[in-house]
MIVO-543031 format. One record per residue: residue in three letters; residue number from 1; x, y, z of N, C-alpha, C in turn. Coordinates in steps of 0.02 Angstrom, whole numbers, padded with zeros to 5 digits. Example, Ala and Ser with C-alpha at 12.3 -4.5 7.8 and 13.67 -1.06 7.14 Angstrom:
residues 2
+------+--------+--------+--------+--------+--------+--------+--------+--------+--------+--------+
! bado ! fidren !     nX !     nY !     nZ !    caX !    caY !    caZ !     cX !     cY !     cZ !
+------+--------+--------+--------+--------+--------+--------+--------+--------+--------+--------+
!  ala !      1 !  00660 ! -00284 !  00390 !  00615 ! -00225 !  00390 !  00660 ! -00165 !  00390 !
!  ser !      2 !  00642 ! -00112 !  00354 !  00684 ! -00053 !  00357 !  00645 !  00002 !  00394 !
+------+--------+--------+--------+--------+--------+--------+--------+--------+--------+--------+
//
This chain:
residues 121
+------+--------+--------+--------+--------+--------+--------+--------+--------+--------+--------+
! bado ! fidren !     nX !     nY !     nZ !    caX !    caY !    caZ !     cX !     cY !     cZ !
+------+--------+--------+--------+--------+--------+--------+--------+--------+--------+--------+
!  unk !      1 !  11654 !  02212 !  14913 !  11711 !  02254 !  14929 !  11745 !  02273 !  14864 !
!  unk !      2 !  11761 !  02343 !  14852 !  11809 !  02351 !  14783 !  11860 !  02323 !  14780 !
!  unk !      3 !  11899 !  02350 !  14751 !  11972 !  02322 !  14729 !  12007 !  02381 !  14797 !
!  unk !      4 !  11997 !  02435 !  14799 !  12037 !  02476 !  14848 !  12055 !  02464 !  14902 !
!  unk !      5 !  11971 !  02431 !  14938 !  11963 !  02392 !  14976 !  11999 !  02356 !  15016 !
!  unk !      6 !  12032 !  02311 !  14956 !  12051 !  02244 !  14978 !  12129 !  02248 !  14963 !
!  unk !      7 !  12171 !  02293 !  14998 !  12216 !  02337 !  14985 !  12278 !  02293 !  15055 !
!  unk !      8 !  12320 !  02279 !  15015 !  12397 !  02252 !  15089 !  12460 !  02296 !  15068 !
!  unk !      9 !  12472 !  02299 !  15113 !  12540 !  02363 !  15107 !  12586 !  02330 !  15155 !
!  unk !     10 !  12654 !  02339 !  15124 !  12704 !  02356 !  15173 !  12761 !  02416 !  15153 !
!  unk !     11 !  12774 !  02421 !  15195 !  12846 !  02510 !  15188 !  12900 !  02497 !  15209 !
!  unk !     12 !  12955 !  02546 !  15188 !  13013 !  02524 !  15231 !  13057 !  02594 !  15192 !
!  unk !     13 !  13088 !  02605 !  15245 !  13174 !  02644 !  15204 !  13232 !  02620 !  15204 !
!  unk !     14 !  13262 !  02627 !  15156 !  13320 !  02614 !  15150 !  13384 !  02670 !  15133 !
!  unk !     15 !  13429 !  02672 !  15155 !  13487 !  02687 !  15148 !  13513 !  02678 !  15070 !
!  unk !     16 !  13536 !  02719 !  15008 !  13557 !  02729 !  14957 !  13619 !  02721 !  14956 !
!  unk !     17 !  13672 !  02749 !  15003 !  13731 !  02720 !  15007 !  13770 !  02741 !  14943 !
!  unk !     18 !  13729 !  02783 !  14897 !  13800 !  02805 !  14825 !  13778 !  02739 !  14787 !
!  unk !     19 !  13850 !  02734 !  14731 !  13821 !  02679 !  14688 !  13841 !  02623 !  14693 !
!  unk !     20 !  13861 !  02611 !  14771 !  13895 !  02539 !  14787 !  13842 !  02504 !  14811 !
!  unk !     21 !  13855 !  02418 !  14766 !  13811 !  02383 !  14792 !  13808 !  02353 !  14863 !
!  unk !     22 !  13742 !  02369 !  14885 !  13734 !  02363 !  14965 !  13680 !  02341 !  14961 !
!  unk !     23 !  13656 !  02311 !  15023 !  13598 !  02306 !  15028 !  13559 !  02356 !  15099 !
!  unk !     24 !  13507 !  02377 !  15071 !  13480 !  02435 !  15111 !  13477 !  02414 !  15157 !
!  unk !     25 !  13467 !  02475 !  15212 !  13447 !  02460 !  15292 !  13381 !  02506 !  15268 !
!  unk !     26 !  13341 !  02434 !  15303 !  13264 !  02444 !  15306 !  13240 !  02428 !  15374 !
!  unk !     27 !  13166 !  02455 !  15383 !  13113 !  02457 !  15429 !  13043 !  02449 !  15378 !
!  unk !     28 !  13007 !  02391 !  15397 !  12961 !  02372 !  15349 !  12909 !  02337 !  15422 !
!  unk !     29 !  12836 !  02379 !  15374 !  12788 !  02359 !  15418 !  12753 !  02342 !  15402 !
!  unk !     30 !  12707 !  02278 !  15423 !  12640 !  02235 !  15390 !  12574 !  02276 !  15413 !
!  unk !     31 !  12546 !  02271 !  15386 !  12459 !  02261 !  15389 !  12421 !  02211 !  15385 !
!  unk !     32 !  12381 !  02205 !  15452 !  12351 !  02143 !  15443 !  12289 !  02128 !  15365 !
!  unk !     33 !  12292 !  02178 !  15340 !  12221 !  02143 !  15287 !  12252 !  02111 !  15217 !
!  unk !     34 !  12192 !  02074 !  15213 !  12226 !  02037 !  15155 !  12174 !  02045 !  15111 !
!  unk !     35 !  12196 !  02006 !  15028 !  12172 !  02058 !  14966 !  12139 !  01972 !  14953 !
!  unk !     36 !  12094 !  01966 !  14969 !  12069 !  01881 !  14927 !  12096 !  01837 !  14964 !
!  unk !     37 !  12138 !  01832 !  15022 !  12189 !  01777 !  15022 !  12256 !  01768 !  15029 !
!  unk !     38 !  12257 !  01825 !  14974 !  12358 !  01857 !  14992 !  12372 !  01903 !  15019 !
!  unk !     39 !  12433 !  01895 !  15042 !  12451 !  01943 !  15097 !  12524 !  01940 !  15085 !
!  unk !     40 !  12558 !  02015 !  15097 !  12610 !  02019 !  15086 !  12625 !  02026 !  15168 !
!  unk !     41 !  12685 !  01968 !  15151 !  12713 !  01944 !  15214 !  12806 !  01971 !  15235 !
!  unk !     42 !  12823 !  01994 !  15188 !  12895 !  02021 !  15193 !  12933 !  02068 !  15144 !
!  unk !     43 !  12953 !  02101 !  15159 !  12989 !  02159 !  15090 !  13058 !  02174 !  15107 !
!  unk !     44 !  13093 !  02186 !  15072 !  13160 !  02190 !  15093 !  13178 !  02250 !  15017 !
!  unk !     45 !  13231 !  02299 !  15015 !  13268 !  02315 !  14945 !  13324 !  02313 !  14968 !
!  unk !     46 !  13358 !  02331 !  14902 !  13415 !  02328 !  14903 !  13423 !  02383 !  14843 !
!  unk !     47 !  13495 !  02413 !  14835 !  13517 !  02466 !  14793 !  13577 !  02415 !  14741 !
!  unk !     48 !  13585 !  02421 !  14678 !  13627 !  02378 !  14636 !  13663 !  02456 !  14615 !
!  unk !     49 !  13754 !  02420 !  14593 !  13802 !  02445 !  14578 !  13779 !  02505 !  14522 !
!  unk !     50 !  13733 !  02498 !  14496 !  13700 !  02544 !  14430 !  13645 !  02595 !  14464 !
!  unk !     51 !  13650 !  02598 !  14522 !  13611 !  02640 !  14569 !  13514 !  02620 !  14550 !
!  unk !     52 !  13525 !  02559 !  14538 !  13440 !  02542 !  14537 !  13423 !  02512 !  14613 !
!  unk !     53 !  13344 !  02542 !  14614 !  13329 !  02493 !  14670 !  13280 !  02414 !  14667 !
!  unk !     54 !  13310 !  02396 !  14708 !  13233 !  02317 !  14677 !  13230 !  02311 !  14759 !
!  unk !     55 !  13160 !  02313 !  14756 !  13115 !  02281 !  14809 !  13099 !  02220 !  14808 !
!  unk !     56 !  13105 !  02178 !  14843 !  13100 !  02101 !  14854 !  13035 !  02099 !  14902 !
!  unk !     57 !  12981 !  02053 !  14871 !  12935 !  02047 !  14907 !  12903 !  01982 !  14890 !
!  unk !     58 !  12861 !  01959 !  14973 !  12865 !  01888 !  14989 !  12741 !  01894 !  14988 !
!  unk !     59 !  12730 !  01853 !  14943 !  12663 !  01840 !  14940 !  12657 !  01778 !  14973 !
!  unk !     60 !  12608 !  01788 !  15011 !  12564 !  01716 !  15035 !  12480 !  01704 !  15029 !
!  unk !     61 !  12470 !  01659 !  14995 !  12410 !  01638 !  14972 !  12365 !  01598 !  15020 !
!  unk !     62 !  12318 !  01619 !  15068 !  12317 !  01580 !  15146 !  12233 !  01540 !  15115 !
!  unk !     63 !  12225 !  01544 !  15042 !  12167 !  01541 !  15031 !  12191 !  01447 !  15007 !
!  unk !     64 !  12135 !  01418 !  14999 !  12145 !  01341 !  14956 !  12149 !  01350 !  14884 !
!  unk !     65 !  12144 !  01398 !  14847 !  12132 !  01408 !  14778 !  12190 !  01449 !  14769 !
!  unk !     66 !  12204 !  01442 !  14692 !  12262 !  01505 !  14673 !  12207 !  01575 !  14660 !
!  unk !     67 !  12243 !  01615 !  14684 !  12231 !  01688 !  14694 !  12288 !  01744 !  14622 !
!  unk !     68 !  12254 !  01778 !  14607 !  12287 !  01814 !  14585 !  12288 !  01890 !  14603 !
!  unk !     69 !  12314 !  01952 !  14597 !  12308 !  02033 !  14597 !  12374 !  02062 !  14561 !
!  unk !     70 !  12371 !  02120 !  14569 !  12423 !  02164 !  14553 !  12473 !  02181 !  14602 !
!  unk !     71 !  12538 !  02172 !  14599 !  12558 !  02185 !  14649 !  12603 !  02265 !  14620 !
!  unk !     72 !  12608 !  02313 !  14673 !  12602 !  02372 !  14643 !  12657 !  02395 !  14714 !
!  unk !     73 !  12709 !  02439 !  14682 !  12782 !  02432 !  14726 !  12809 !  02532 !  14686 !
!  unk !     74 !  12825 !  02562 !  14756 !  12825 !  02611 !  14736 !  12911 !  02648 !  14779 !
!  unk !     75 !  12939 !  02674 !  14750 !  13003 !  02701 !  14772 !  13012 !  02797 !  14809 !
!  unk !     76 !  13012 !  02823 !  14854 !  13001 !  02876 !  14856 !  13069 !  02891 !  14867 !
!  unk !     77 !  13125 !  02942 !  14812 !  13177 !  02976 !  14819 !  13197 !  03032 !  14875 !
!  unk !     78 !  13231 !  03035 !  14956 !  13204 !  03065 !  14989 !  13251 !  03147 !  14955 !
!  unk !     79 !  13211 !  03209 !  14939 !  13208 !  03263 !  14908 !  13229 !  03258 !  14840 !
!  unk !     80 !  13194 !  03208 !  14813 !  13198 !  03164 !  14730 !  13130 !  03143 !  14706 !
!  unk !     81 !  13121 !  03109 !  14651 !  13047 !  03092 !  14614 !  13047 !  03009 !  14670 !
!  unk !     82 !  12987 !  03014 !  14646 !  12936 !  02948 !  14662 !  12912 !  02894 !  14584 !
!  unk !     83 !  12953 !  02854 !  14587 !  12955 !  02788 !  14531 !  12892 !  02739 !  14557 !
!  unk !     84 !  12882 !  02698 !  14517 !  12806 !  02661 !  14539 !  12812 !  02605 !  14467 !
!  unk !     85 !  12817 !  02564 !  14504 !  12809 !  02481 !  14459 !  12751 !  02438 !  14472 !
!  unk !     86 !  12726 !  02401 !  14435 !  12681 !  02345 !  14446 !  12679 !  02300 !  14387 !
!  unk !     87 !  12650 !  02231 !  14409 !  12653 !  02161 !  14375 !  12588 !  02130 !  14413 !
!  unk !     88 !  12578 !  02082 !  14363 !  12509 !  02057 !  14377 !  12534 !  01980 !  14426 !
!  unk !     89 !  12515 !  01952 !  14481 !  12568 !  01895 !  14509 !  12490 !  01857 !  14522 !
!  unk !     90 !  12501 !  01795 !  14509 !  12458 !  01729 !  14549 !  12498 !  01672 !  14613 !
!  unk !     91 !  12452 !  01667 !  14630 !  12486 !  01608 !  14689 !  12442 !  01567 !  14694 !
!  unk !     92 !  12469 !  01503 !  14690 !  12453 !  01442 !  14714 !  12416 !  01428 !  14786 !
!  unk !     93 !  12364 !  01400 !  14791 !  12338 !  01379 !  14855 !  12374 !  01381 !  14903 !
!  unk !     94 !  12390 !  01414 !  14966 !  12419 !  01379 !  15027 !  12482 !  01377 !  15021 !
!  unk !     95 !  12506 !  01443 !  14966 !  12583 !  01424 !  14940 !  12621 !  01508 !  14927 !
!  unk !     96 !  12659 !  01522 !  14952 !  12694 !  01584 !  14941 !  12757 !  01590 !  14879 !
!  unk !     97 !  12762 !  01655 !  14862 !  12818 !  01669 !  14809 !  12838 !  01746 !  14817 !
!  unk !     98 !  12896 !  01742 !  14792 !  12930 !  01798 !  14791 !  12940 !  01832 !  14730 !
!  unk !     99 !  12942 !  01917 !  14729 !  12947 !  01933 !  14681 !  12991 !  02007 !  14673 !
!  unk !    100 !  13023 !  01983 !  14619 !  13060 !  02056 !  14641 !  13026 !  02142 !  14596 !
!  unk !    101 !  13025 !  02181 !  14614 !  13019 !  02244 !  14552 !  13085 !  02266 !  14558 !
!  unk !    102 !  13079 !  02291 !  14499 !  13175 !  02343 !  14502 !  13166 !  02415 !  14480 !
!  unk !    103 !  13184 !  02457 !  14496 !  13157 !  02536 !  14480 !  13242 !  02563 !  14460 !
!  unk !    104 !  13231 !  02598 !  14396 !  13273 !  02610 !  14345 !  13310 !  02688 !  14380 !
!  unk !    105 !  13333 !  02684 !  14441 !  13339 !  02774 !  14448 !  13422 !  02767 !  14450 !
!  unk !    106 !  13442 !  02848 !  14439 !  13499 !  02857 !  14426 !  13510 !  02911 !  14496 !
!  unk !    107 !  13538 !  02868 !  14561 !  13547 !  02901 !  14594 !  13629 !  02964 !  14603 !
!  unk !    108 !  13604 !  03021 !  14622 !  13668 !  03061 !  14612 !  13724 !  03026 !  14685 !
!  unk !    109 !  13790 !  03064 !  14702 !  13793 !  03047 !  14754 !  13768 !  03099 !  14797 !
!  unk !    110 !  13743 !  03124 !  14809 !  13706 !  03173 !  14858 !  13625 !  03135 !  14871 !
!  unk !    111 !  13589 !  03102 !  14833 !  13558 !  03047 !  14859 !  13602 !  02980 !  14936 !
!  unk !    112 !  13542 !  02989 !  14986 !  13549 !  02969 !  15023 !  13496 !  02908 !  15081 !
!  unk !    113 !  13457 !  02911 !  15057 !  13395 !  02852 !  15086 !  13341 !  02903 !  15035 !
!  unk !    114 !  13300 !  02842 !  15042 !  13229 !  02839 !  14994 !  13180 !  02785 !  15033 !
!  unk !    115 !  13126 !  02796 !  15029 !  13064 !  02764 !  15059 !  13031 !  02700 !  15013 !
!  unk !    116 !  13016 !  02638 !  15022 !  12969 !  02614 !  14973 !  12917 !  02552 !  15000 !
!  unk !    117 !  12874 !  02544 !  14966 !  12825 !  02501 !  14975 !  12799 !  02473 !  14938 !
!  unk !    118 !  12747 !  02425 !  14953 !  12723 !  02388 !  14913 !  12644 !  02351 !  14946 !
!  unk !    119 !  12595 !  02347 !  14896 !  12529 !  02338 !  14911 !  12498 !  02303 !  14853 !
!  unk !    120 !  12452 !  02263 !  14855 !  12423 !  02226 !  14821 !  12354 !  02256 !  14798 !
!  unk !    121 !  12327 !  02273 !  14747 !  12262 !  02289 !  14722 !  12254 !  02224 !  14685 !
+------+--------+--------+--------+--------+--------+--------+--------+--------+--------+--------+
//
């Protein structure tokens, strides 16, 4: 199987709210496939006082061995650009972790919800 393959996603939107810190109202959905072992099991963002967003996301390693991939987290501005982060993450056997990305955007106040997700290659 490639790397494309072996692909876990989850999505969600959130609410922008201006440049007060809030935490988004989201809708986030799993997929059952998993990439080696890991599986992303929860996502949540949130918007910070500096109008950045960070996605919070929850890995689980269902394998006996540590696993590693890319975990790859993407922000869609709704009638704005599309930001895109990634970091290389390992997990421990039988053991989950969390991780945050943070995406550097400068929302106006006429920004109002944005889309984002996150998937493992």
């Amino acid at each position: 199987m490639n790397r494309r393959g072996m692909l876990k996603s989850a999505a969600g939107v959130a609410s922008a709210g201006g440049l007060a810190s809030i935490a988004g109202c989201s809708e986030s959905t799993q997929n059952a496939i998993s990439s080696g072992g890991l599986e992303i099991t929860d996502t949540e963002s949130e918007n910070t006082a500096f109008g950045n967003v960070v996605v919070h996301v929850m890995v689980q390693n269902t394998a006996s061995s540590s696993k590693s991939a890319t975990l790859v987290g993407q922000v869609d501005v709704e009638g704005g650009d599309t930001y895109t982060d990634q970091r290389d993450i390992s997990v421990m056997g039988e053991d989950s972790n969390s991780y945050e990305l943070e995406f550097d955007i400068d929302f106006s106040l006429s920004a109002s919800s944005y889309h984002y997700s996150a998937q493992l290659e």
